[in-house]
N, C-alpha and C positions, 0 to 999 in steps of 0.2 A: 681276677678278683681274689684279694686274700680271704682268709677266714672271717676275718671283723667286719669287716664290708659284707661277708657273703651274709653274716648274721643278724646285719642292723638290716639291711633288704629285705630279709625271711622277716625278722619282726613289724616290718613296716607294713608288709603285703597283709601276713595278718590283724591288724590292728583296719587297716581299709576295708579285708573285708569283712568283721564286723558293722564298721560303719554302715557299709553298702547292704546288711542284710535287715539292714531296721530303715532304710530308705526306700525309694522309687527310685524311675528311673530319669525324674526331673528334679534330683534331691531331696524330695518330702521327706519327711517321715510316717512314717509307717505305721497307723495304732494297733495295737496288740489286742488282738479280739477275746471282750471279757467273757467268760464260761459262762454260761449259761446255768441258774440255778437249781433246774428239775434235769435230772440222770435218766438215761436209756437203762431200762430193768427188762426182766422176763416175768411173765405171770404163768405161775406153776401148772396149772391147767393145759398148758402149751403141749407138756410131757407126761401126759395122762398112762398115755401106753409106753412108758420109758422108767427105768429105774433110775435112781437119783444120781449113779456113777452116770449112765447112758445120757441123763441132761445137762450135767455138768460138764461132758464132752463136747457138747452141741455148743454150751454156753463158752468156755473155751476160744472153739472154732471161730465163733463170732467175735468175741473179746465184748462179751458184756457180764455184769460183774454184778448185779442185783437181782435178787429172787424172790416173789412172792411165794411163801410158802405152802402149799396144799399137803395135806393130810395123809394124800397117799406116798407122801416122802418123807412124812413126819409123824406117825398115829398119835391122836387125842390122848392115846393111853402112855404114851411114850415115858420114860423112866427120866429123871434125870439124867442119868449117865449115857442112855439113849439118845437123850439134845444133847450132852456135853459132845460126844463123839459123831453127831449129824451135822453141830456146829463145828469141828475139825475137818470136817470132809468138805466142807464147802470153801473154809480155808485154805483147804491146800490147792484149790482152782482158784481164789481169788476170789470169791465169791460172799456174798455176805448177802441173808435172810432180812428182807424189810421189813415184813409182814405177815401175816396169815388169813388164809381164806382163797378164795370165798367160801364161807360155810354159814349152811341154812338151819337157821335158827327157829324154827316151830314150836317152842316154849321155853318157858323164863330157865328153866333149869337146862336149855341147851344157851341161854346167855349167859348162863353164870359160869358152864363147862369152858365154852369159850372165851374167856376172857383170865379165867383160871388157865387154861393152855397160852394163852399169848402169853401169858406173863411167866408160865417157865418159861418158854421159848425165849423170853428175853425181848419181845418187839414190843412195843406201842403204839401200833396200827395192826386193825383186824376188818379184814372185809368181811363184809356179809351180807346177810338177807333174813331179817325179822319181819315180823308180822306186825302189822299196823299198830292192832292193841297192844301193842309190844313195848311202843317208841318214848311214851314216858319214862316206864323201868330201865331203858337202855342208856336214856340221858342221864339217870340216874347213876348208874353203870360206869358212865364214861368219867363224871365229876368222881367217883370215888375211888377208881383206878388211875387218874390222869390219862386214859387212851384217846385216842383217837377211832372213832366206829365208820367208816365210808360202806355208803350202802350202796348196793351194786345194782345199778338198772340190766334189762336183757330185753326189752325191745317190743315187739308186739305180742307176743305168745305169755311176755309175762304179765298173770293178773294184778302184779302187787305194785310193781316199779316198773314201768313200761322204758322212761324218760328223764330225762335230768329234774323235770318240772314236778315230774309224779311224786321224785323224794323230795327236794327242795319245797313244794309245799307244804308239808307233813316235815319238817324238819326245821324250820326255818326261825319256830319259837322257843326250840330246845336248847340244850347244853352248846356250845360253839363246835365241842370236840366230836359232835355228830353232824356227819357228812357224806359227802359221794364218794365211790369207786365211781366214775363216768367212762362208761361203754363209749365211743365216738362212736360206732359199727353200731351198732343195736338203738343208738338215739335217732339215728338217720332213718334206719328200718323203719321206727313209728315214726316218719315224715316231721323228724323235728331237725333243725340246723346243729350240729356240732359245735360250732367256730361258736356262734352266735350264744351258743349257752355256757364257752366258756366263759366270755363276756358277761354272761349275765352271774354265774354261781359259782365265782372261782374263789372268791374268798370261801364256802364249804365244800370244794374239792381237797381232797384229800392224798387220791391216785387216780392214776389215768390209762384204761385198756386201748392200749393202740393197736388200730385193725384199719385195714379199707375194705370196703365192698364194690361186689359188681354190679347194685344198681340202691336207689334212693328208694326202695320198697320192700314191703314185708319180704316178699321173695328175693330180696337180695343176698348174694352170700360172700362170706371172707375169703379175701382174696391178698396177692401180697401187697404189700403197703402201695408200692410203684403202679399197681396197676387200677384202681378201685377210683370211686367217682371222690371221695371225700381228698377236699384239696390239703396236701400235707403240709406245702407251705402258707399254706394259709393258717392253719393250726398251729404252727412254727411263731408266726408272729402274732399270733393271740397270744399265746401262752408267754412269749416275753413282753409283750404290750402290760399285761395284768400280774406278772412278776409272780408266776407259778412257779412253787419253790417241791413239789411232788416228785413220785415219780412219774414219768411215759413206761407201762412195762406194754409191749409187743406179747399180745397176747393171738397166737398163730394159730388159729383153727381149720386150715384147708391141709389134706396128704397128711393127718395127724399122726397116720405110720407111720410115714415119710419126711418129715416136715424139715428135714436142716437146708434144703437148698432154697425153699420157700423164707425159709428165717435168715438166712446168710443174701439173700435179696431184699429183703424187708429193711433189714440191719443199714446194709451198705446203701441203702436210698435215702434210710431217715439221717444218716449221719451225712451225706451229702448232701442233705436238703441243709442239716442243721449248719454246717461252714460254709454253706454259698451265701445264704443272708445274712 
């Protein structure tokens, strides 16, 4: 074989097998599966006892790239030049702040502190937890900053927001841009369905705490996503059924000293859950 031949054969082989990498193996073609709208984030919480180098290591590890932000990585009081350089360090992992929160709002001057902080911070989405008399000044709040408010349920222990239904009630007449954080983990604890309520209140979801537990009651507790009663593929395809465009942030509360091999478990299930369907 001289050279010319040997190089029309090299370019031929390649050109087949592209062909062959976008087929079957009955010649089909192959669809190229569309992304999916809502991104796998971390909810800040996660890394309570971690400093913000030590969570963005974790985060890393795993190769997940969104962070809600909480307070103990970011103080209320924090300077500008303090975000300008919190927002460079999270750059330099890749990493990029969605939000902030959760943060408990017990008077209209902690809603105005907090909304005043989002907006250094740069985000338009703030979790939190107001008080019921609260919920008109908040919508109020949301129309005249543009934000987005997701209010965070915690399950049976909480008196304010048990459930998806407990905010969605009480939400439902106000501004659009007031809505859920939805706990899946803590909805289930007050014996209400997951799947079922994204179904029902996903146009005011906002963000979404991804957890599993180890049973469908008050005393259930977080455990890693792989191993808990609440079905993730089922959640997988609600979530694109109703075209959730959020985040899932994995918010990991069991070994919270310990927690990367818990979260490096969690990680690699949902992302396998999420390319098998």
């Amino acid at each position: 074989m001289n050279k010319r031949e040997f190089i029309k054969k090299s370019l031929a082989g390649t050109i087949a097998g592209a062909v062959l990498a976008t087929t079957d193996t009955f010649g089909q073609k192959v669809s190229q599966k569309k992304a999916d709208p809502f991104k796998l984030g971390m909810a800040g919480y996660t890394f309570v006892h971690f400093k913000l180098d030590q969570a963005l290591e974790m985060m890393r590890k795993v190769d997940v790239r969104y962070l809600c932000i909480k307070d103990f990585h970011l103080p209320f009081t924090s300077t500008p030049e303090e975000i300008k350089a919190f927002h460079e360090t999270l750059a330099q992992s890749n990493v990029t702040g969605y939000a902030v929160g959760p943060i408990y709002m017990k008077t209209r001057a902690d809603i105005d502190n907090g909304f005043e902080y989002a907006k250094r911070v740069g985000v338009k989405l703030i979790v939190g937890i107001p008080l019921h008399e609260d919920l008109e000044y908040l919508s109020d709040k949301c129309k005249e900053y543009d934000f987005h408010y997701a209010i965070h349920n915690h399950g049976p222990e909480d008196k304010l927001y048990p459930d998806a239904t407990s905010v969605y009630s009480r939400i439902k007449h106000l501004d659009k841009r007031l809505g859920l954080c939805f706990d899946i983990g803590h909805n289930l604890r007050y014996g209400k369905d997951p799947i079922a309520d994204i179904a029902r209140y996903h146009d005011r979801i906002f963000d979404l705490h991804l957890k599993n537990i180890t049973s469908a009651s008050a005393e259930g507790k977080t455990c890693e996503l792989s191993r808990g009663v609440i079905d993730i593929q089922g959640l997988i395809r609600v979530l694109r059924k109703v075209k959730y465009s959020g985040m899932c942030s994995l918010e990991y509360e069991k070994d919270m000293k310990d927690p990367l091999a818990g979260i490096a478990e969690s990680v690699g299930y949902y992302k396998g859950v999420v390319d098998s369907i």
